[in-house]
NUNUZA-814423 format. One record per residue (C-alpha): residue number from 1; residue in one letter; x, y, z. Coordinates in pm, 1 decimal, always signed. Last residue first. Layout:
N
r i:NUM aa:A c1:X c2:Y c3:Z
...
This chain:
356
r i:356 aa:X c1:+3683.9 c2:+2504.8 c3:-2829.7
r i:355 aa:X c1:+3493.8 c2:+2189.2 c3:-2908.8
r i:354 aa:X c1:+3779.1 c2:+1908.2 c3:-3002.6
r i:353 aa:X c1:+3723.0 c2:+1823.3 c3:-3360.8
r i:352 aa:X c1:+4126.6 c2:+1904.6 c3:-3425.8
r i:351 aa:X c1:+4209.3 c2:+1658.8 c3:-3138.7
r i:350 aa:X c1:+4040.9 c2:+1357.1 c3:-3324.2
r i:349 aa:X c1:+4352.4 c2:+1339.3 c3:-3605.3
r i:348 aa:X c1:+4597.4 c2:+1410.5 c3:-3385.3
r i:347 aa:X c1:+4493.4 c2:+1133.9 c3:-3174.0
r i:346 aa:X c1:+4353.9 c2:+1133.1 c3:-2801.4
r i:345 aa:X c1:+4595.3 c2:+1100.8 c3:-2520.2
r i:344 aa:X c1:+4809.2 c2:+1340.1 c3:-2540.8
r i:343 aa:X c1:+4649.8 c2:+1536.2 c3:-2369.8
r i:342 aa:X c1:+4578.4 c2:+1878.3 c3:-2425.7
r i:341 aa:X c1:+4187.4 c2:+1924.3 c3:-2441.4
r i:340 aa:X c1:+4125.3 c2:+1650.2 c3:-2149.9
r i:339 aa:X c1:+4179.2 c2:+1824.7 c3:-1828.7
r i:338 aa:X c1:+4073.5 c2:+2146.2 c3:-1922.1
r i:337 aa:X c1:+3810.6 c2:+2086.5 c3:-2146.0
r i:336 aa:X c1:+3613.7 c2:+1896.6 c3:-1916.7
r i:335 aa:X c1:+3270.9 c2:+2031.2 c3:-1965.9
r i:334 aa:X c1:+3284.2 c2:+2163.4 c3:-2318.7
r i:333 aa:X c1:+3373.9 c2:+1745.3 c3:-2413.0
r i:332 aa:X c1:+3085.2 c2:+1632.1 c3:-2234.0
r i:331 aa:X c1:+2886.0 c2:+1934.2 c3:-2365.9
r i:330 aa:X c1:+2984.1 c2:+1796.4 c3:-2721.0
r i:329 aa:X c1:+2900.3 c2:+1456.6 c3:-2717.0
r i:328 aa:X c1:+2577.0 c2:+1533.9 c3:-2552.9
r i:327 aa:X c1:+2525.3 c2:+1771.9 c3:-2871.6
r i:326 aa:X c1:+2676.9 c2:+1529.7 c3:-3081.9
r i:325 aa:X c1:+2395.5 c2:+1243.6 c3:-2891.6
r i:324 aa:X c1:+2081.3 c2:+1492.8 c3:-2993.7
r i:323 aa:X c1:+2200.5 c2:+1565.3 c3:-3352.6
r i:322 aa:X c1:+2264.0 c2:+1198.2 c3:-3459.1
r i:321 aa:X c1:+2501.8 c2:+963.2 c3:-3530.8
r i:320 aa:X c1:+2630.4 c2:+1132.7 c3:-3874.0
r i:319 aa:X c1:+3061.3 c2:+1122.4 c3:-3813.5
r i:318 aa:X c1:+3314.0 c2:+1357.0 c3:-3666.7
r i:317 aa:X c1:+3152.4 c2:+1451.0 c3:-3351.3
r i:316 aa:X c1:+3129.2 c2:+1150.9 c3:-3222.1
r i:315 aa:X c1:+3461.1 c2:+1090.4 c3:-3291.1
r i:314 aa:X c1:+3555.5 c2:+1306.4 c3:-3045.5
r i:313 aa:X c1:+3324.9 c2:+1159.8 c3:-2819.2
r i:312 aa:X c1:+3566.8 c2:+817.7 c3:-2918.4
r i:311 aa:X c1:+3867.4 c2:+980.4 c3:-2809.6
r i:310 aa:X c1:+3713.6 c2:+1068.0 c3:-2494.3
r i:309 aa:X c1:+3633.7 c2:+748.2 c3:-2394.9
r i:308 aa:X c1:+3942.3 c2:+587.4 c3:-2506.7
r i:307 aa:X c1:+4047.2 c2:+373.7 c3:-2196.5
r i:306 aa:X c1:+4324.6 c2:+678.6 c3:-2102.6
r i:305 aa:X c1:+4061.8 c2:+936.0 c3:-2099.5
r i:304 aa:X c1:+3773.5 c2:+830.1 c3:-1934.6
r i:303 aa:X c1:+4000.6 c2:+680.1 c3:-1616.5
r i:302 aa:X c1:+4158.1 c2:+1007.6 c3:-1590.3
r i:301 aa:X c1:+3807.0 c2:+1165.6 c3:-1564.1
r i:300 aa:X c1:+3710.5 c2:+908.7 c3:-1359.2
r i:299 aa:X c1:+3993.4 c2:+924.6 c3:-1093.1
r i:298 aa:X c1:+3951.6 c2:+1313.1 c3:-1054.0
r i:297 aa:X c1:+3605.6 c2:+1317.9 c3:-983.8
r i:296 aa:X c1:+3309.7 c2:+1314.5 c3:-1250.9
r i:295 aa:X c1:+3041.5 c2:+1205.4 c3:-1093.7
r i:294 aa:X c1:+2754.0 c2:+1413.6 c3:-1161.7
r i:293 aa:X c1:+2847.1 c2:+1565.2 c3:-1517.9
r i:292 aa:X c1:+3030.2 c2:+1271.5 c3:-1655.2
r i:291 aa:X c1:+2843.6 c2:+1020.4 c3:-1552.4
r i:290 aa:X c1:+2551.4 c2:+1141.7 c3:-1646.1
r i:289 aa:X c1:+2693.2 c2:+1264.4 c3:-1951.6
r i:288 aa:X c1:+2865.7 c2:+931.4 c3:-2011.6
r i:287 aa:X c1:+2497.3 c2:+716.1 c3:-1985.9
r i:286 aa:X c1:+2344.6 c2:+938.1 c3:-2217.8
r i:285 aa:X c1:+2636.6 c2:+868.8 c3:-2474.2
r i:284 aa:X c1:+2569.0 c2:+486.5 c3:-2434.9
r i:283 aa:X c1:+2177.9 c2:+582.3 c3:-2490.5
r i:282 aa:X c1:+2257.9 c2:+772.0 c3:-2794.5
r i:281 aa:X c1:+2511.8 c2:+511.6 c3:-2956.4
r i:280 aa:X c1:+2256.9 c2:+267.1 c3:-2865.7
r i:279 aa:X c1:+1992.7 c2:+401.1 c3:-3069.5
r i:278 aa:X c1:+2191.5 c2:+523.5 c3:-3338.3
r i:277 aa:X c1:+2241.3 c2:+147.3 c3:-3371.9
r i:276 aa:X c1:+2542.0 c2:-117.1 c3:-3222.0
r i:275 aa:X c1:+2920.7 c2:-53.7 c3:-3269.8
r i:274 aa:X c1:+2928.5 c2:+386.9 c3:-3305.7
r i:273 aa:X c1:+2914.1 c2:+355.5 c3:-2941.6
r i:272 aa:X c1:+2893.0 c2:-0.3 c3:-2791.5
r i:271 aa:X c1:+3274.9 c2:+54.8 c3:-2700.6
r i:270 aa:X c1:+3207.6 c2:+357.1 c3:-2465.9
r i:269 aa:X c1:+2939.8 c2:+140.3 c3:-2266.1
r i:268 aa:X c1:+3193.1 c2:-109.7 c3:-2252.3
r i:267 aa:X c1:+3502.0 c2:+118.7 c3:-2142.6
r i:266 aa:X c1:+3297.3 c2:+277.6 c3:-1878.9
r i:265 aa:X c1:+3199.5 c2:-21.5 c3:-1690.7
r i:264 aa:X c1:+3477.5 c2:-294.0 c3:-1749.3
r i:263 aa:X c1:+3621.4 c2:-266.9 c3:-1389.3
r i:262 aa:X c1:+3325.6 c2:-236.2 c3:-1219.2
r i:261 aa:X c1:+3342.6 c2:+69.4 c3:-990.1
r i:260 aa:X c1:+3215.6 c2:+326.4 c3:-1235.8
r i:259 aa:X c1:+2901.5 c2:+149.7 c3:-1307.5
r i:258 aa:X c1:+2812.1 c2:+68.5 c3:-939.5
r i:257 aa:X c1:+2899.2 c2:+461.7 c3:-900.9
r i:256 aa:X c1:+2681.2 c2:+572.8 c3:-1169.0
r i:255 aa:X c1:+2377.6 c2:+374.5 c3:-1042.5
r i:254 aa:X c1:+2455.5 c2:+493.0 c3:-665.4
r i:253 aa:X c1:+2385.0 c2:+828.4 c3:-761.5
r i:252 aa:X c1:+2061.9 c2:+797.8 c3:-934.4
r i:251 aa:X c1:+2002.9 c2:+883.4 c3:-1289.0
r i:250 aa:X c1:+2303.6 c2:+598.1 c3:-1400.9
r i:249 aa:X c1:+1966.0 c2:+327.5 c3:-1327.9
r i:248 aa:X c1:+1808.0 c2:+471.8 c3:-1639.3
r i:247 aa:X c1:+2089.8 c2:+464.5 c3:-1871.8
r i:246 aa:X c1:+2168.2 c2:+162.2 c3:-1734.4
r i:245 aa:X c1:+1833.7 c2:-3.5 c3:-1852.3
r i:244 aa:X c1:+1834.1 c2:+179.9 c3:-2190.0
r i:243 aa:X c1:+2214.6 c2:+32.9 c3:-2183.3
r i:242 aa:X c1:+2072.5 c2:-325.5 c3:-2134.3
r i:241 aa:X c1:+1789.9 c2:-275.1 c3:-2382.8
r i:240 aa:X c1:+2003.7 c2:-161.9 c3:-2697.4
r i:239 aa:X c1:+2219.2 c2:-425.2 c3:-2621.0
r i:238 aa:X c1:+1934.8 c2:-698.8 c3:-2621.4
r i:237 aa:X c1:+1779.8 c2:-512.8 c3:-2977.0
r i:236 aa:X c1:+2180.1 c2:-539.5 c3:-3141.8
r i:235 aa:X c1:+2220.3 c2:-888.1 c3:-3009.2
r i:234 aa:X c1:+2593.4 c2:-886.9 c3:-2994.6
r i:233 aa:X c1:+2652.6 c2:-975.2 c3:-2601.2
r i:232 aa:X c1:+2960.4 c2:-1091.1 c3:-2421.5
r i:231 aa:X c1:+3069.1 c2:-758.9 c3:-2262.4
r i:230 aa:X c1:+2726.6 c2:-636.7 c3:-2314.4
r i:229 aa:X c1:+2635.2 c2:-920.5 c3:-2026.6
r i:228 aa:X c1:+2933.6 c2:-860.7 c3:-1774.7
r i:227 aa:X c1:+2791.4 c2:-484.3 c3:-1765.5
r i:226 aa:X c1:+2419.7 c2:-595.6 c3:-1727.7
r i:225 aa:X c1:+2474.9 c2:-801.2 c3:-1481.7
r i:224 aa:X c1:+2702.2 c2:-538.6 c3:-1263.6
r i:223 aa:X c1:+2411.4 c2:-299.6 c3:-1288.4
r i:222 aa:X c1:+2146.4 c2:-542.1 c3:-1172.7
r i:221 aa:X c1:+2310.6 c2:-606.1 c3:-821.4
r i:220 aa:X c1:+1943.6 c2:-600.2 c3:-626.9
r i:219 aa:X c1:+2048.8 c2:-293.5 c3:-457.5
r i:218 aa:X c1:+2044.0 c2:-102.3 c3:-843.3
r i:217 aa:X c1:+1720.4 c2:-213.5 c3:-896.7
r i:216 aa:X c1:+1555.9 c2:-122.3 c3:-559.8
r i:215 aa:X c1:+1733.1 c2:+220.6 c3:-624.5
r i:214 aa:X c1:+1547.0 c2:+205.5 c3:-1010.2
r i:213 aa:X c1:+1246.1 c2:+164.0 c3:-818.0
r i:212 aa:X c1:+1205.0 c2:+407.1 c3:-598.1
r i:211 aa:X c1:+920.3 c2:+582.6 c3:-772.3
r i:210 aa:X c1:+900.3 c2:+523.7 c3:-1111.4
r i:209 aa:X c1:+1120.1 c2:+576.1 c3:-1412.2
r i:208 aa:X c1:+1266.6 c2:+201.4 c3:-1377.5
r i:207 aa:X c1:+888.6 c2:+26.9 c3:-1383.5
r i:206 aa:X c1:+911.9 c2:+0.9 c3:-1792.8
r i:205 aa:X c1:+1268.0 c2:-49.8 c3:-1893.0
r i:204 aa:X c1:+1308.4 c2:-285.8 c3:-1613.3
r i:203 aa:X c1:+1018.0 c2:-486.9 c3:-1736.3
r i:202 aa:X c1:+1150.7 c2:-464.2 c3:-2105.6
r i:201 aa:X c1:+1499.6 c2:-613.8 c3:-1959.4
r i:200 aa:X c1:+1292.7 c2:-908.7 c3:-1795.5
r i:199 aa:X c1:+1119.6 c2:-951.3 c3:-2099.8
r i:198 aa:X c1:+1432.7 c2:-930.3 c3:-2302.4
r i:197 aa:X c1:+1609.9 c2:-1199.0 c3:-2069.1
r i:196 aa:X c1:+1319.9 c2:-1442.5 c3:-2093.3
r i:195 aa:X c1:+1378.3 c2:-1424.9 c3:-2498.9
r i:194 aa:X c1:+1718.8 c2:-1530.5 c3:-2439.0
r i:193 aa:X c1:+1645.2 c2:-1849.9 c3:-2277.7
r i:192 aa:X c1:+1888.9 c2:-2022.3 c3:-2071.5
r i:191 aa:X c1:+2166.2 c2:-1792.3 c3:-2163.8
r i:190 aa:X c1:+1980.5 c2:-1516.0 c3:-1933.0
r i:189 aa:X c1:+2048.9 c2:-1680.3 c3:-1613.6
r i:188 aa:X c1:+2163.8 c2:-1385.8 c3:-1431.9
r i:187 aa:X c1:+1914.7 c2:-1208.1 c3:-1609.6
r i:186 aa:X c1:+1660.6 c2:-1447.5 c3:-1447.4
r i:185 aa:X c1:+1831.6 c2:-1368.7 c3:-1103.2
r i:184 aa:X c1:+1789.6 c2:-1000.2 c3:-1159.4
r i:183 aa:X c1:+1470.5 c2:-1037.5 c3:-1224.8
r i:182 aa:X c1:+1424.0 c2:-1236.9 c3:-907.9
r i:181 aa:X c1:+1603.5 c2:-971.5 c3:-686.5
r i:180 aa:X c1:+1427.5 c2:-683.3 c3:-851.2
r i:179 aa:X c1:+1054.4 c2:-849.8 c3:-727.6
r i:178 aa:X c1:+1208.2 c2:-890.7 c3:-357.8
r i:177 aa:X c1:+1279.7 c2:-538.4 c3:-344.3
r i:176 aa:X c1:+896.7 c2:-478.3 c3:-369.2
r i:175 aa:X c1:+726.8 c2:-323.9 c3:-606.8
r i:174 aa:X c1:+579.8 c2:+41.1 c3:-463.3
r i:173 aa:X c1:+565.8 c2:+267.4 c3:-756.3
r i:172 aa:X c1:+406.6 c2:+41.2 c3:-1013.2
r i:171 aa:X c1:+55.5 c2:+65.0 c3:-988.9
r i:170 aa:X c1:+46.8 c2:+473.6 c3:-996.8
r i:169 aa:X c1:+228.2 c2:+428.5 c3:-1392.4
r i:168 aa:X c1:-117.2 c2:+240.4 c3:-1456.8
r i:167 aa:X c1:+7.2 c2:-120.1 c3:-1594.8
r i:166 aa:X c1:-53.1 c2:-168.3 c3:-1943.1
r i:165 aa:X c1:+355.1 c2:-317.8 c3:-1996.2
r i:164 aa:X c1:+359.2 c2:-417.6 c3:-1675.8
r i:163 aa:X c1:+90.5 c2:-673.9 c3:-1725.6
r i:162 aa:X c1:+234.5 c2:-823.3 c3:-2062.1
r i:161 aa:X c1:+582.2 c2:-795.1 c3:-1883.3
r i:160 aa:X c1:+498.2 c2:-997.3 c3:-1588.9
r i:159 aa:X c1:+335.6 c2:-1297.9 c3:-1776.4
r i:158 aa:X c1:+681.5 c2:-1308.9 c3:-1939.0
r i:157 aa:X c1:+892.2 c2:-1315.8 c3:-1628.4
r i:156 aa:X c1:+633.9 c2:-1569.9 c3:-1488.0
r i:155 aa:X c1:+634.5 c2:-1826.7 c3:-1783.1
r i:154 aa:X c1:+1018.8 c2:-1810.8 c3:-1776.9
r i:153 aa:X c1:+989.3 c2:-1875.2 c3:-1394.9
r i:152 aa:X c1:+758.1 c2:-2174.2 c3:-1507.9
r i:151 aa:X c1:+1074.0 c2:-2321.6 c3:-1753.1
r i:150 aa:X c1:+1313.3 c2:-2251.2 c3:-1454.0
r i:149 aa:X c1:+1129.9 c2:-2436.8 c3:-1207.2
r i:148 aa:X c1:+919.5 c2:-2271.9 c3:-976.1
r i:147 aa:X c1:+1060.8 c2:-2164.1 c3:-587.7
r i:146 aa:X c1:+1151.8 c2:-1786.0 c3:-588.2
r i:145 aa:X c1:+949.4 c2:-1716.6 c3:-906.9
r i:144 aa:X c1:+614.8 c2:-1811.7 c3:-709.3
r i:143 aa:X c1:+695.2 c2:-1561.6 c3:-466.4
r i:142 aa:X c1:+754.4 c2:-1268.0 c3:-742.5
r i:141 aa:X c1:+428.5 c2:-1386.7 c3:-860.9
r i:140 aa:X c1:+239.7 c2:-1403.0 c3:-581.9
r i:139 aa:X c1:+313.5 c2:-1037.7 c3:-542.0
r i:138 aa:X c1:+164.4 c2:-947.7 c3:-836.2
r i:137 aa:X c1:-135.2 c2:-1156.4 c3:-770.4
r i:136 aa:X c1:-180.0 c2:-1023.5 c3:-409.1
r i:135 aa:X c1:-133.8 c2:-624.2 c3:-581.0
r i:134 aa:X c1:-464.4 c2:-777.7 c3:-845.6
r i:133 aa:X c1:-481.4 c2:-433.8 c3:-986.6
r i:132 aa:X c1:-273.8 c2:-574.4 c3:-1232.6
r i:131 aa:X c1:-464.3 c2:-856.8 c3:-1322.3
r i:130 aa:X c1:-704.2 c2:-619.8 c3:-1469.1
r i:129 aa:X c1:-525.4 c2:-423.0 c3:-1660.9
r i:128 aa:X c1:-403.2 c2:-760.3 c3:-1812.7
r i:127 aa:X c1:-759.0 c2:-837.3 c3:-1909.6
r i:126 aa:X c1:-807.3 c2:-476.4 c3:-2046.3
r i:125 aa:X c1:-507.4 c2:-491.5 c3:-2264.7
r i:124 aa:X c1:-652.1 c2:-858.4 c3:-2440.0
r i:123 aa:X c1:-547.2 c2:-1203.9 c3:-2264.4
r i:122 aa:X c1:-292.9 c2:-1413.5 c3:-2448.8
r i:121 aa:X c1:-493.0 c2:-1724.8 c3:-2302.8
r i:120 aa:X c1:-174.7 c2:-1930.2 c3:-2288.4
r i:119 aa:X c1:+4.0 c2:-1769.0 c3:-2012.7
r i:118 aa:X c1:-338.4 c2:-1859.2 c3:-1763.4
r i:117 aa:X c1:-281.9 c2:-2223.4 c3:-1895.6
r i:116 aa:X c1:+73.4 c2:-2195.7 c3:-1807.6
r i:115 aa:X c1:+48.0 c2:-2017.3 c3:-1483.8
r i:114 aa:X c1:-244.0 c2:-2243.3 c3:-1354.3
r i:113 aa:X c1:+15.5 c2:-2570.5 c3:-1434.3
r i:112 aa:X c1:+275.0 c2:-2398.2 c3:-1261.1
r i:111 aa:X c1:+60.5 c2:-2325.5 c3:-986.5
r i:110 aa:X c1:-46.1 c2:-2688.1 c3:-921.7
r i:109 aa:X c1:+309.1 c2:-2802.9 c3:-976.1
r i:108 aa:X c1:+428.1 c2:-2532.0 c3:-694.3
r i:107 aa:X c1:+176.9 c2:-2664.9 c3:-423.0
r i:106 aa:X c1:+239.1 c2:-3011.8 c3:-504.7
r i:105 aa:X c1:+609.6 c2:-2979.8 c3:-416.3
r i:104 aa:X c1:+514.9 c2:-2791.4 c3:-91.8
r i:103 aa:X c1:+289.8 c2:-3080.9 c3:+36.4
r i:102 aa:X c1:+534.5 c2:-3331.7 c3:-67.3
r i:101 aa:X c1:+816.8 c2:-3108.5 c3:+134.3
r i:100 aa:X c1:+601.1 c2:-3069.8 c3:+433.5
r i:99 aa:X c1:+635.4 c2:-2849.5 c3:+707.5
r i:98 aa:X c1:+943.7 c2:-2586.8 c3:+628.0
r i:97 aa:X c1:+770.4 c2:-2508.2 c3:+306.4
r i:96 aa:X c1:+430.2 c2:-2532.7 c3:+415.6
r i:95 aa:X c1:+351.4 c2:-2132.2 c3:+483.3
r i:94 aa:X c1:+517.6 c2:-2056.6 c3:+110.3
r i:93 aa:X c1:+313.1 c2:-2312.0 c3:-60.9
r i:92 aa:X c1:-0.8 c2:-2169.9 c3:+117.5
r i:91 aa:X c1:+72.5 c2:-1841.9 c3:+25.4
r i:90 aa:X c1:+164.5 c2:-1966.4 c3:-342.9
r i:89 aa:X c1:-99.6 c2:-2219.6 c3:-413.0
r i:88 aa:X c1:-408.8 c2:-1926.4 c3:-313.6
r i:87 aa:X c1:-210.0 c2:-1640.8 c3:-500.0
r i:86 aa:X c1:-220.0 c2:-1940.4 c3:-855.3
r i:85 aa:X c1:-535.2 c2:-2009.1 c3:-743.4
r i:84 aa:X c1:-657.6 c2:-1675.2 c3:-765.5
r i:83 aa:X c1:-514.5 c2:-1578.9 c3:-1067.1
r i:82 aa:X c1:-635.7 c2:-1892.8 c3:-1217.5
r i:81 aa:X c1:-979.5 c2:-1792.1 c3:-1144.0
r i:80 aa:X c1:-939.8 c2:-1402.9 c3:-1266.8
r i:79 aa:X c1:-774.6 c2:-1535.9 c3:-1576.4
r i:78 aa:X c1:-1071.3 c2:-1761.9 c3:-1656.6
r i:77 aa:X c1:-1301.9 c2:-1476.5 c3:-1569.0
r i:76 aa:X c1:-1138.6 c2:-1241.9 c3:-1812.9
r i:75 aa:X c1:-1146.2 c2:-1519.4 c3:-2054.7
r i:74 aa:X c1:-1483.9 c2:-1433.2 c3:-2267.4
r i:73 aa:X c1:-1300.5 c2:-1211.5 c3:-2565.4
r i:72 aa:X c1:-1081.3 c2:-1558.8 c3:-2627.5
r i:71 aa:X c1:-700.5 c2:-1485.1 c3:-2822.9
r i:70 aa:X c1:-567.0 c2:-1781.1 c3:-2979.6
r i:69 aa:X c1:-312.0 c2:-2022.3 c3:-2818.6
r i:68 aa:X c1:+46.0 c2:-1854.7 c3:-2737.3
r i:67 aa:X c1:+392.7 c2:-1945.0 c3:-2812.8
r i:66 aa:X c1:+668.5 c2:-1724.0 c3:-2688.0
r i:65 aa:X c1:+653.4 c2:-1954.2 c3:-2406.9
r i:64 aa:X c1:+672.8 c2:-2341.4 c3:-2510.4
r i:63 aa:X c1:+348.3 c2:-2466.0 c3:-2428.8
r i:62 aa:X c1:+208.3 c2:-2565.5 c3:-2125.6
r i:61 aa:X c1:-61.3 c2:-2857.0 c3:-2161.2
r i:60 aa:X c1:-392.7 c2:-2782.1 c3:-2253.1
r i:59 aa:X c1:-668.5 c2:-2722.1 c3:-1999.0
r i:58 aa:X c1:-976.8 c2:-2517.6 c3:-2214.2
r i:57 aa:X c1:-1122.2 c2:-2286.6 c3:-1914.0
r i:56 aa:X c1:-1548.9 c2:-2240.3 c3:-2053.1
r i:55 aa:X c1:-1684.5 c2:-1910.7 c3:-1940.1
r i:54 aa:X c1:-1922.1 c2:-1968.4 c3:-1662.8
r i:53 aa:X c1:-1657.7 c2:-1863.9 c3:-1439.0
r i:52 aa:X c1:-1525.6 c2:-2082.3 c3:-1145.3
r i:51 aa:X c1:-1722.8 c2:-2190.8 c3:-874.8
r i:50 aa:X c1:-1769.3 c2:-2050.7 c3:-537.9
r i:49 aa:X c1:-2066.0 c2:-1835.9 c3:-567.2
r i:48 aa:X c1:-2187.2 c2:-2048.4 c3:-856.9
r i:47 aa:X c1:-2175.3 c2:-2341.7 c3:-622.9
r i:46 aa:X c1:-2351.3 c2:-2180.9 c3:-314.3
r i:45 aa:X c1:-2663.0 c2:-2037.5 c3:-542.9
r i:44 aa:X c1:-2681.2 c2:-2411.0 c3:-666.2
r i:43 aa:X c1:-2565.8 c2:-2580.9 c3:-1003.9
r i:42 aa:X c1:-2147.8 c2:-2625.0 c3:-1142.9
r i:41 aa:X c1:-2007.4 c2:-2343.8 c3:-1304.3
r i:40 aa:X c1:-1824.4 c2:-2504.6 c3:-1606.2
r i:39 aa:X c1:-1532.2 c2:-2606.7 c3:-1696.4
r i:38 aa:X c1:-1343.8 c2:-2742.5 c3:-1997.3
r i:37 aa:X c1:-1158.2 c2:-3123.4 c3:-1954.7
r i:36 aa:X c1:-1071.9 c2:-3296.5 c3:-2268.7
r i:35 aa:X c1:-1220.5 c2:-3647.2 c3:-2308.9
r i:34 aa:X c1:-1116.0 c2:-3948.5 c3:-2091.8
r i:33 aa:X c1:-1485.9 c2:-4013.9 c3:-2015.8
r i:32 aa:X c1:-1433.5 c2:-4070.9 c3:-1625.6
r i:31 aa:X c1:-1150.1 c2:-3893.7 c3:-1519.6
r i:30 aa:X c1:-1184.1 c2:-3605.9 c3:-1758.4
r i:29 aa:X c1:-831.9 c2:-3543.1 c3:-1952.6
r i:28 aa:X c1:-613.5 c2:-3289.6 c3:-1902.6
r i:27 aa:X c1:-424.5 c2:-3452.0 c3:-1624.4
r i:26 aa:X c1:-94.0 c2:-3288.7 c3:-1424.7
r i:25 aa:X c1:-117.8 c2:-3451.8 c3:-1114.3
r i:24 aa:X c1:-124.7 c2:-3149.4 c3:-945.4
r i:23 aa:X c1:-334.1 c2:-2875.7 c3:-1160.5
r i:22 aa:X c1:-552.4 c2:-3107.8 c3:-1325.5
r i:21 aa:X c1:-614.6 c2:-3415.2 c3:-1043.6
r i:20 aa:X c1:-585.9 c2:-3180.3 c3:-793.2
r i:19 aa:X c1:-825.3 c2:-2889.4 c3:-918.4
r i:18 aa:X c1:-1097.7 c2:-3187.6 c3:-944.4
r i:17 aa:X c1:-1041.3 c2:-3295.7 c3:-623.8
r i:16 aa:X c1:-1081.1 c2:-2945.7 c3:-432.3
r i:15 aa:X c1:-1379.0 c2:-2902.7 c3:-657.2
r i:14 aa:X c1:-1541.6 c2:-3170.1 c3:-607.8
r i:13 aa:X c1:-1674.3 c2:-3342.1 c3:-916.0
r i:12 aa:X c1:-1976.8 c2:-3331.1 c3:-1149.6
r i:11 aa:X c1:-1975.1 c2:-3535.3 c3:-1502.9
r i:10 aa:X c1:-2145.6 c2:-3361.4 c3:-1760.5
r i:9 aa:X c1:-1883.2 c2:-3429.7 c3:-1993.9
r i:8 aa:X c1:-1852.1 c2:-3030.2 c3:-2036.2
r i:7 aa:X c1:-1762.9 c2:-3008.4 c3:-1669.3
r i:6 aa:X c1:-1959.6 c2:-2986.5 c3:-1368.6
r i:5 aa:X c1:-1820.1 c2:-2838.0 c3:-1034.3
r i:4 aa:X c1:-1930.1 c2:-2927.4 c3:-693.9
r i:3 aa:X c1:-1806.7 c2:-2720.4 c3:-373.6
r i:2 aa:X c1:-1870.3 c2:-2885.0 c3:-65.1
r i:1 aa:X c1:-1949.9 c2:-3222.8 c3:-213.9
């Protein structure tokens, strides 16, 4: 044996064989005794090198996600061995596409199953902190997403927003295009599993301030999504997400105008005022002032008045929705005075609350 490794059983396999039977073939159960398999570093200087932590790896099979087995203190070097296999799988799964489809199909099962069991340990802060400065990891990730099966993209999405969520603002500046694409592809796909779609929303929430990234967002067509989705969506926290997201992506220039060109943009985010929470009255407003103050040409303005956009700022300022989105409200209103104040437009009885 190259690399042996004993489990509880005290039976002593191969690594390489061992990882195939669990990770490929999809067994739990020893090959020999038929119990439950849990590892442990098998003997010799060489095998301990290689071997995976002392700390025992309990192989269930995946659960649903949302659903996670009780936190272990002792996993960081669990996660750190499925972490690598799952990077290992990937690259190699990645190189043998075009080669061997068998070989390829194994490659993805084996890191589906690591990605499950590694979901399942519901790590503490400081284990995720540590997969994070894994950057191979991260990237495998956004690999493995490209060719897993819906259920282990799920697994992904959500693995990705525990890490994200701890991650060290200087760790999340340079994700690659590539990882905006596949969120935007589970978004995409949202009414498969609604809880994916938050985590991928609470992702974007979290990486969107830094860097480039809310340009790699935008390229990756996530404004457009979001639109058609709070067209058909009346989950108060999933609305309040989307137009946190667009809030953040309307900062750049090319946010606001993929808002402005779709033909619902404006008129949704104006309907979800008032509709939704405080919260999403203030982000929707957000969104206008940005809009309204950086890209306001000729077209939009007209465009903001005739779909009831301005109407409904002076509404705003009618009724309690808070002191920071009247004052938004209000500048909005300040700003374009001249070519909204006299039109007629907006109703007699919202024309009196106009800001002189």
């Amino acid at each position: 044996m190259k690399d042996p490794v004993t489990i509880v059983t005290g039976i002593t396999y191969d690594r390489d064989s061992i990882e195939k039977w669990i990770f490929s073939q999809k067994n739990n159960n020893c090959p020999v005794t038929k119990q439950v398999i849990l590892f442990r570093c098998g003997g010799g200087s060489d095998a301990e090198h290689h071997s995976p932590p002392s700390d025992p790896i309990v192989v269930h099979s995946p659960r649903r996600p949302g659903h996670r087995t009780a936190a272990d203190p002792k996993t960081a070097g669990t996660a750190e061995f499925l972490a690598s296999l799952i990077v290992k799988n990937t690259l190699r799964a990645s190189r043998s596409e075009s080669s061997s489809e068998e070989d390829f199909s194994d490659l993805i099962k084996a890191s589906e199953e690591a990605l499950s069991v590694l979901y399942g340990l519901q790590l503490s802060e400081s284990g995720l902190k540590s997969l994070t400065l894994n950057g191979e990891f991260l990237e495998s990730l956004t690999r493995f997403m490209q060719y897993a099966s819906y259920e282990s993209r799920v697994y992904a999405v959500m693995m990705l927003k525990s890490m994200l969520e701890v991650a060290d603002p200087a760790q999340l500046i340079n994700l690659r295009p590539e990882f905006f694409v596949e969120l935007a592809q589970i978004l995409r796909d949202q009414h498969v599993c609604q809880n994916a779609s938050k985590a991928t929303l609470k992702i974007l929430i979290c990486v969107c301030p830094w860097g480039r990234n809310k340009m790699k967002a935008v390229e990756a067509g996530i404004v457009p999504i979001l639109i058609d989705l709070l067209l058909d969506s009346s989950d108060k926290r999933a609305c309040e997400m989307m137009l946190m997201v667009l809030d953040l992506m309307c900062q750049c220039a090319d946010g606001r105008s993929e808002l402005t060109k779709h033909g619902a943009g404006l008129a949704i985010v104006s309907k979800k005022i008032l509709r939704i929470s405080h919260v999403a009255s203030e982000r929707a407003v957000r969104i206008l002032h940005s809009v309204s103050k950086f890209s306001a040409t000729h077209g939009i303005l007209q465009e903001m008045l005739q779909i009831g956009v301005v109407a409904k700022l002076c509404l705003v300022l009618q009724v309690d929705c808070g002191v920071k989105t009247k004052e938004r409200a209000r500048e909005i209103l300040k700003l374009h005075a001249r070519a909204w104040r006299n039109s007629s437009c907006i109703h007699n009885s919202l024309i009196s609350s106009y800001p002189s």
